[in-house]
C-alpha positions in Angstrom: 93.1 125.3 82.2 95.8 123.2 83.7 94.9 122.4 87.5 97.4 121.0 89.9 96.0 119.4 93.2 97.5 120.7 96.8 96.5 118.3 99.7 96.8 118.3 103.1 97.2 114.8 103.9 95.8 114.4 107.3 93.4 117.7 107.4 92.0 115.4 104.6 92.2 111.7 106.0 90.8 113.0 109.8 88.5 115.6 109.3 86.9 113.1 106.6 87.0 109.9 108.2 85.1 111.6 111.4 82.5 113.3 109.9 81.9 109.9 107.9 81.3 108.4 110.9 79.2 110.8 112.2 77.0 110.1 109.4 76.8 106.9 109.9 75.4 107.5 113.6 79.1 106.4 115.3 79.8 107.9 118.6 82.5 107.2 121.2 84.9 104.5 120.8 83.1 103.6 117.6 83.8 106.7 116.2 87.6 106.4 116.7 88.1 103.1 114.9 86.2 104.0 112.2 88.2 104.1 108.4 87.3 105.8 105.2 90.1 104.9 102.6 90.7 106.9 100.3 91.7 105.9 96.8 95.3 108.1 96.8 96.0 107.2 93.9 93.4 108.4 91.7 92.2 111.3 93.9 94.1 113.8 91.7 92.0 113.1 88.5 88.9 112.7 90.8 88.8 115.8 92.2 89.3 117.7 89.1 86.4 116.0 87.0 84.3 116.9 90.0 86.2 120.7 90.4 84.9 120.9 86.7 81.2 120.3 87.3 80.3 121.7 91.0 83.0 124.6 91.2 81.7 126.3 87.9 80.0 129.5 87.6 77.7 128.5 85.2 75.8 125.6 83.9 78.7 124.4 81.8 81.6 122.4 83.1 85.0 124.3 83.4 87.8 123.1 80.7 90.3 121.8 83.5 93.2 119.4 82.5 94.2 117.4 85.0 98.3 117.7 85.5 100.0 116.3 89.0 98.6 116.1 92.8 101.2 117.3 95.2 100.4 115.8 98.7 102.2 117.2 102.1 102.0 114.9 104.9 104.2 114.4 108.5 105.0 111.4 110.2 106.8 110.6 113.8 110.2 109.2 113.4 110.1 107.8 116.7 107.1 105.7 116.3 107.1 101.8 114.7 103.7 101.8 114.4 103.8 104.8 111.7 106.5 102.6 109.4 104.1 101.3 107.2 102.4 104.6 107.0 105.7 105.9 106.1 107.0 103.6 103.7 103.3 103.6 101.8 103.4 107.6 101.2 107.6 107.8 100.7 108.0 104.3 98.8 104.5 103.7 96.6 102.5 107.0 96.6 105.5 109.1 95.7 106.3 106.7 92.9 103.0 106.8 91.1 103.0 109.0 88.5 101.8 112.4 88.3 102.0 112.3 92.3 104.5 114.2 94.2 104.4 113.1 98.0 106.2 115.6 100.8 106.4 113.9 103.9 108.1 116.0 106.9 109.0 114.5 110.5 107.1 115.3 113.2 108.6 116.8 116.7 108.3 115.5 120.3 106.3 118.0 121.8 105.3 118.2 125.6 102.2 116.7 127.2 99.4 119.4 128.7 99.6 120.6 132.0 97.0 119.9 134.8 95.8 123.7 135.6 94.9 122.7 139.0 98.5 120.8 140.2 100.2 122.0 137.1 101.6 118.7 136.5 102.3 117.4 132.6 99.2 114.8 132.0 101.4 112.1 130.5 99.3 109.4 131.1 95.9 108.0 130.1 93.3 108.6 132.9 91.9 105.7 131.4 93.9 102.5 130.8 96.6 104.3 132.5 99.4 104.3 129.3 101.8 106.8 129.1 101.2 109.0 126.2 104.1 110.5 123.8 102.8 114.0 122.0 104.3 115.1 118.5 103.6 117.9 116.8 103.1 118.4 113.1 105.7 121.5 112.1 106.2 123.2 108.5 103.3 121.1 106.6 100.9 123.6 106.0 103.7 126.3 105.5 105.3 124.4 102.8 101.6 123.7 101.2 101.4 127.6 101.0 104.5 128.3 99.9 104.3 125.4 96.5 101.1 127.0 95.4 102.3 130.5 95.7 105.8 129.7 93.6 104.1 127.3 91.4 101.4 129.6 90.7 103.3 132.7 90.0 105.8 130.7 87.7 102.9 130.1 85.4 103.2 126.1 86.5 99.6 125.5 86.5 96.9 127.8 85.6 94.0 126.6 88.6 94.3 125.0 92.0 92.4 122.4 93.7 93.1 123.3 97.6 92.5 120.4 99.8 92.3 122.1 103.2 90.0 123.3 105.8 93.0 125.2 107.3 92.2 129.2 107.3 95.8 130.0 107.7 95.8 128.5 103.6 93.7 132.4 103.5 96.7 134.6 102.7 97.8 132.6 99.9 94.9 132.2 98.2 94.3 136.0 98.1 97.9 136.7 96.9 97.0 134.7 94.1 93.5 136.2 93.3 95.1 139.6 93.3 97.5 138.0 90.7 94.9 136.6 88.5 95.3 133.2 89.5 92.3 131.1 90.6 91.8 128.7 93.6 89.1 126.2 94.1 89.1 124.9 97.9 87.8 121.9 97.8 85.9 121.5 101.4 84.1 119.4 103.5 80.7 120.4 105.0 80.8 123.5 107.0 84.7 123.5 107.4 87.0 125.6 106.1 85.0 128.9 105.3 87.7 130.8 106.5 89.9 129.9 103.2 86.9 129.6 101.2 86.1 133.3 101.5 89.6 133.8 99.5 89.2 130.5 96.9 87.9 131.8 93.3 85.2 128.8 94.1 84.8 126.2 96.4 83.1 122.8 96.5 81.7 120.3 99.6 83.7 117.0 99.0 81.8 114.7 101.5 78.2 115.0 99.6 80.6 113.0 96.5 83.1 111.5 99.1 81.6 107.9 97.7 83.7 108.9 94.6 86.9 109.4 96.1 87.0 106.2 98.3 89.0 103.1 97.3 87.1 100.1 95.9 87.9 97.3 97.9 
């Protein structure tokens, strides 16, 4: 079976990274700082060899041929500090073969209001910094909408959906009631929601060593 790889970039990266650090007894300001990276570039293949042995129905591995890993991301325009994020994923990600990178803008979006003065909380209560809010529009739409076409056109014959994101549901039923499977790939006790429609599912983070870049 051909299997093409759908991830959501930061539902991945975030979700990952913090229960990593949770594991590892972080709290607090520890917690935020802490990195897992990921090894991009082979995560594709990765995911599949594992797909093959913990997503299976039986005791035998599935016959899965690895074929390209489709990765939807955002980014804010407006921020300098998210250029080199930006030129990684649009200038060497995208260019490795077999990878496909789709990287959207994010929008300004405004700040939340006090519900007791109902004034926008713009700054830090903290260290007093004015904060600048963007919101990620159109990535998990887009995700939903490749595997749907892809699938139906016959371009791959089993997915690998890298999402804890239940509004992924809908399209992984579609394309059970069409014959096509889905194998969520998941991390701990997120994304049950979209597991419930996934032909099969697996927990990433008890193999997350395997997917981390070598230093």
């Amino acid at each position: 079976m051909r299997a093409m790889v759908f991830v959501d970039y930061w539902n991945l990266q975030v979700t990952l990274q913090q229960q990593d650090g949770l594991a590892n007894g972080l709290s607090a300001g520890e917690l935020g700082n802490h990195r897992f990276e990921i090894d991009w570039f082979q995560l594709g293949p990765k995911l599949t060899e594992l797909a093959a042995i913990h997503a299976s129905p039986t005791d035998e591995k599935l016959d899965m041929t690895y074929e390209e890993t489709r990765i939807y991301t955002s980014t804010d325009p407006n921020n300098p500090r998210e250029s080199s994020y930006r030129n990684f994923v649009k200038k060497t990600l995208d260019n490795k073969p077999g990878i496909r990178v789709f990287c959207l803008d994010r929008r300004p979006k405004r700040p939340a209001v006090c519900p007791a003065c109902h004034n926008e909380m713009d700054t830090c209560a903290h260290c007093g910094d004015q904060r600048k809010f963007s919101q990620e529009k159109g990535v998990d739409t887009l995700l939903a909408v490749d595997m749907l076409r892809l699938g139906l056109d016959k371009s791959y014959d089993i997915a690998l959906l890298v999402s804890q994101d239940s509004d992924m549901a809908p399209a992984a039923d579609h394309l059970a009631s069409k014959g096509i499977k889905v194998i969520q790939v998941g991390l701990k006790h997120f994304g049950s929601g979209v597991a419930a429609s996934c032909w099969a599912n697996f927990d990433l983070f008890q193999h997350r060593e395997y997917v981390r870049r070598s230093r």
